[in-house]
N, C-alpha and C positions, 0 to 999 in steps of 0.2 A: 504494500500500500504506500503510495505515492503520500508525502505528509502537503503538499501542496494541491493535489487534488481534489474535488469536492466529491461527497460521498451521503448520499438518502440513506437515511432512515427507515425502515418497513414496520412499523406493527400490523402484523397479522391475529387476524381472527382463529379463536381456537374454540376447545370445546369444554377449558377448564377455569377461563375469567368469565365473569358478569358483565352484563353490560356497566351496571354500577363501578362496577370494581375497576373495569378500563378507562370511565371517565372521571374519577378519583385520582388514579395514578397521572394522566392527561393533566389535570387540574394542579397536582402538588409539582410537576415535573417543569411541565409550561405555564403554570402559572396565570391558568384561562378562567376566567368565570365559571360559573359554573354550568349557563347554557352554551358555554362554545366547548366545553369539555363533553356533554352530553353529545352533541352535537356532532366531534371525530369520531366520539364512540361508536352510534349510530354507523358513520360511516365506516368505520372496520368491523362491521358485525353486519353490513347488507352488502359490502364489496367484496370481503373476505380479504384485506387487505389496504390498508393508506401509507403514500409514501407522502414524510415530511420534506420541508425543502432542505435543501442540498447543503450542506457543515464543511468545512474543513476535514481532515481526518480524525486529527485527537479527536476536536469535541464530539462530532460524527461518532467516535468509537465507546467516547465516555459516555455522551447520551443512551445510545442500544444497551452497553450494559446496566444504566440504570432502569431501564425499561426489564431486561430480563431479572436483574434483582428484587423486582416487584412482580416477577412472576409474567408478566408478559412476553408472546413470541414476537421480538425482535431481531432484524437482521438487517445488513449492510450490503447496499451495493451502488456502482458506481455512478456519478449524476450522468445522466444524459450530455 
């Protein structure tokens, strides 16, 4: 991984978080209200997947694992 490249975000839809539970983490992580965290939710649980916009790599890397330490499936790949 290029440390100067930009790199998405993926939270994927699974079948062991809540929708509550994904816009909780959404909300402590990014720091959304509460209907715009409801709201990605929504969207990773009717798309089966939302890609955030595009980080650097650290924070891009640091992000996904905070997203996995809270139990959700995250994964990384590279910005368009």
């Amino acid at each position: 991984m290029q440390l100067d490249e930009k790199w998405v975000v993926r939270i994927h839809d699974d079948n062991v978080n809540s929708h509550a539970g994904v816009a909780l983490v959404l909300a402590e992580l990014l720091e959304l209200p509460a209907e715009d965290s409801w709201a990605a939710a929504e969207r990773v649980h009717t798309t089966g997947s939302v890609a955030l916009d595009p980080l650097p790599a650290g924070p891009a890397e640091d992000f996904a694992a905070a997203l996995q330490v809270r139990g959700l499936h995250a994964t990384l790949e590279p910005a368009p």
